[in-house]
C-alpha positions in Angstrom: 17.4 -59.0 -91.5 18.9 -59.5 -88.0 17.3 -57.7 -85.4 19.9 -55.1 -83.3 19.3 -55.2 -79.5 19.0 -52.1 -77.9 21.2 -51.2 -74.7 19.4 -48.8 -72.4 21.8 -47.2 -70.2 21.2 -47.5 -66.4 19.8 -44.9 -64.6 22.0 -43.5 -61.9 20.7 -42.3 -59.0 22.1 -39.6 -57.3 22.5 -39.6 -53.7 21.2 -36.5 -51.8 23.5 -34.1 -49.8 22.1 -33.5 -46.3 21.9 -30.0 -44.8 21.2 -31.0 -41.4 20.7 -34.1 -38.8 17.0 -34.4 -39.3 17.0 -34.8 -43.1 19.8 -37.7 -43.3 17.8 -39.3 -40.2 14.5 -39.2 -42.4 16.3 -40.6 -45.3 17.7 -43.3 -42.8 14.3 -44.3 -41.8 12.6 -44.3 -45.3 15.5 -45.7 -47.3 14.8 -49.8 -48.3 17.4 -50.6 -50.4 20.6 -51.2 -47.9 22.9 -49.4 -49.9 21.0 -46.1 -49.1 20.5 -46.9 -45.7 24.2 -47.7 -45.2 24.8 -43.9 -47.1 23.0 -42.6 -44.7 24.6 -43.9 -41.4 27.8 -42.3 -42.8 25.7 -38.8 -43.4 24.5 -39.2 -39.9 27.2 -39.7 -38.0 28.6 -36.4 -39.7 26.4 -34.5 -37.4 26.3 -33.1 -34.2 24.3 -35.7 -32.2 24.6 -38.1 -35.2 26.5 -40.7 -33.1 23.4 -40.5 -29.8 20.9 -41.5 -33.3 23.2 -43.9 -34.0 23.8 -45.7 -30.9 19.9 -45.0 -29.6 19.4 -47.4 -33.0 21.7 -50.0 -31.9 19.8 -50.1 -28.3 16.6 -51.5 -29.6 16.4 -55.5 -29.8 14.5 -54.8 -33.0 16.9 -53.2 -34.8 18.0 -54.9 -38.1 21.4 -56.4 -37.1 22.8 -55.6 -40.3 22.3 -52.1 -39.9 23.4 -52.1 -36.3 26.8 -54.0 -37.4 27.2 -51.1 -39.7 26.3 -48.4 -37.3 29.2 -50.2 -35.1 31.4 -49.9 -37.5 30.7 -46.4 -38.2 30.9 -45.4 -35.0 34.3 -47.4 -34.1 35.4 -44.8 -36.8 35.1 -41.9 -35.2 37.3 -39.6 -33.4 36.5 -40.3 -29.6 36.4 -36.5 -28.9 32.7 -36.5 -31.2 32.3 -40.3 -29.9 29.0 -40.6 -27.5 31.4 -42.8 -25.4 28.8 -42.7 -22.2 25.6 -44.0 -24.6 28.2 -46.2 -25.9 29.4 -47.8 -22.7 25.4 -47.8 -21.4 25.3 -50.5 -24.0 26.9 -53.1 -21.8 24.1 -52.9 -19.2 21.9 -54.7 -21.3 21.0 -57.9 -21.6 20.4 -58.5 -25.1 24.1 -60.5 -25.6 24.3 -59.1 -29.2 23.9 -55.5 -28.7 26.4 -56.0 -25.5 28.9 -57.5 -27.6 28.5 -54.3 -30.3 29.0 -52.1 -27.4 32.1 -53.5 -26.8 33.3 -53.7 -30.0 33.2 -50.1 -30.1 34.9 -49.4 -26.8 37.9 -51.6 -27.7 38.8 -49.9 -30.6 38.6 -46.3 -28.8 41.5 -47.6 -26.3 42.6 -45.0 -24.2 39.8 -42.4 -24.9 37.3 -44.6 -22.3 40.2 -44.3 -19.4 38.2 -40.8 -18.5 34.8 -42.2 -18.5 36.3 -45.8 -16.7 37.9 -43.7 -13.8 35.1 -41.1 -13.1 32.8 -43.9 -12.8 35.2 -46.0 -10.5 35.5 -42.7 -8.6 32.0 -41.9 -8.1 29.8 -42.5 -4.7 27.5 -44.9 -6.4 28.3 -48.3 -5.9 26.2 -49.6 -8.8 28.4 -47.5 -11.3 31.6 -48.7 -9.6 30.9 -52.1 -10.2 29.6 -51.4 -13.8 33.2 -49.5 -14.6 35.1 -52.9 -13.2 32.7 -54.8 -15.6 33.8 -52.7 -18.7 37.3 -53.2 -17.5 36.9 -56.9 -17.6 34.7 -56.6 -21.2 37.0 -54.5 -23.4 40.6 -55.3 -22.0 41.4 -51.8 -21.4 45.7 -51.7 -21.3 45.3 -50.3 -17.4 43.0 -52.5 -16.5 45.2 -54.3 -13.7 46.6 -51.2 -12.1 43.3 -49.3 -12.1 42.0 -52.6 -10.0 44.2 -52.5 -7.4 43.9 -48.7 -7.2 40.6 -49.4 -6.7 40.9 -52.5 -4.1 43.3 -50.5 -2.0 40.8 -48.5 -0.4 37.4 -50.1 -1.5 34.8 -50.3 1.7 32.2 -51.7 -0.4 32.5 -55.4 -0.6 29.9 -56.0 -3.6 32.0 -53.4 -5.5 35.6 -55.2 -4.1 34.7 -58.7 -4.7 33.5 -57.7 -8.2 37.2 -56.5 -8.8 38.3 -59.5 -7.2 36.9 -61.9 -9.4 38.4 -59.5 -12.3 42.1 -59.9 -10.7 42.0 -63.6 -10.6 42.0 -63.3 -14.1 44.7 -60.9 -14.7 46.4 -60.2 -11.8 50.1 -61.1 -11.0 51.6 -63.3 -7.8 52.4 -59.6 -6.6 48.9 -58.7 -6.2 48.3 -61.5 -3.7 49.5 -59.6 -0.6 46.5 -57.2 -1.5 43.7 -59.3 -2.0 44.8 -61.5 1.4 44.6 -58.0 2.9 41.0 -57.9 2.2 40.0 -60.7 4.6 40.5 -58.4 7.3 39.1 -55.8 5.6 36.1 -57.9 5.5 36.0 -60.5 7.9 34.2 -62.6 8.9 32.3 -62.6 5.5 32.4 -66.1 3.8 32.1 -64.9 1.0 35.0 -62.2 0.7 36.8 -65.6 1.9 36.0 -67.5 -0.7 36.6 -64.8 -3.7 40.0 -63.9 -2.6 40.8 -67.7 -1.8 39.5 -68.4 -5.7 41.7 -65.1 -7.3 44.8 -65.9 -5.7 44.3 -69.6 -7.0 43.7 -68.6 -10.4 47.1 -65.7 -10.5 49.0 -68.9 -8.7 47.7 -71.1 -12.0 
C-alpha cells in the first residue's frame, strides 16, 4: 500500500498593529527576519517623530545598509510637511560617503519642500551654515539653485562663504553671471585666492 504524504499547512504569522511609537520601535529593534524589520520602518514612520527614529538610524556607520536603504526609501515617501527635512539635510555633514549619499537621495526627491530650509540657512549670520546650504545646493540640484547663488554672491562679505558659491557657479552658471563674479575681485582684492576662484568659474561657464 502506497504511503499518502501529508501536507501541513504553513503557519501564518500575523503581524502586530502598533498603538504607539515606542512599541513599533521595540519591534524594529528585536525583529531578525528582514521582512519584519522592513514592516516595521513603514509602522514607524507612521508616527509622530517616527521619521527623527528613522533618520537617527541612518546616522550611525553601523547601521545595516539594507535597512538604512529602506529607511531612505521610506522616508523619500513622505509628505515633506511630516518630513524631518533639518535631520535629514544634517546628513550631508558627515563624512561617511554612504550615509551622505542617502541623505541626498532623500532631499532630491522632496524638490521644492528643502527651498525653506536652503534659504533660512543661506540667510542666517553663521557663516558655517551658509556655506553648508551652498553645499546642499551643489549636492541635490535643487531647480533654483543658480538664481539663489547669485542672490547670495550679490551682497556676500564673507569670502569663505562667496568663493564656496563660486566654485558652485562655475559649474552651473551662465556667460551672464560673469559680470558678477568679475565684480567680486574688487570686492575682495587683493586676495589671490578670490582671484583665482573667479578666474577658474568664469573659465568653466566660458567652456
Amino acid at each position: 500500500m502506497a504511503l499518502v504524504k501529508k501536507h501541513t499547512a504553513p503557519v501564518i504569522e500575523e503581524l502586530p498593529i502598533f498603538s504607539s511609537l515606542d512599541e513599533a520601535i521595540e519591534y524594529f529593534q528585536t525583529a531578525q527576519e528582514s521582512d519584519k524589520r522592513d514592516y516595521a520602518v513603514e509602522e514607524i514612520a507612521r508616527f509622530d517623530g517616527g521619521g527623527e527614529f528613522l533618520v537617527s538610524y541612518i546616522n550611525n556607520e553601523q547601521a545595516d545598509k539594507k535597512v538604512s536603504t529602506k529607511i531612505a526609501s521610506i522616508i523619500s515617501s513622505m509628505n515633506p510637511d511630516d518630513a524631518p527635512i533639518e535631520e535629514i539635510m544634517d546628513l550631508l555633514k558627515l563624512n561617511n560617503a554612504y550615509i551622505r549619499n542617502l541623505g541626498i537621495s532623500i532631499l532630491r526627491d522632496f524638490g521644492n519642500a528643502i527651498k525653506y530650509y536652503i534659504v533660512k540657512f543661506l540667510i542666517g549670520d553663521d557663516r558655517d551654515l551658509r556655506i553648508f546650504a551652498i553645499n546642499v545646493l551643489g549636492d541635490v540640484d535643487f531647480a533654483e539653485s543658480r538664481d539663489m547663488l547669485v542672490e547670495l554672491l550679490e551682497t556676500e562679505e564673507d569670502i569663505n562663504v562667496a568663493m564656496t558659491a563660486v566654485d558652485y557657479l562655475g559649474e552651473i552658471g551662465e556667460e551672464e553671471d560673469i559680470s558678477l563674479l568679475e565684480s567680486l575681485k574688487d570686492r575682495f582684492s587683493g586676495d589671490f585666492y578670490a582671484e583665482f576662484a573667479v578666474d577658474s568659474a568664469v573659465k568653466l561657464i566660458k567652456g
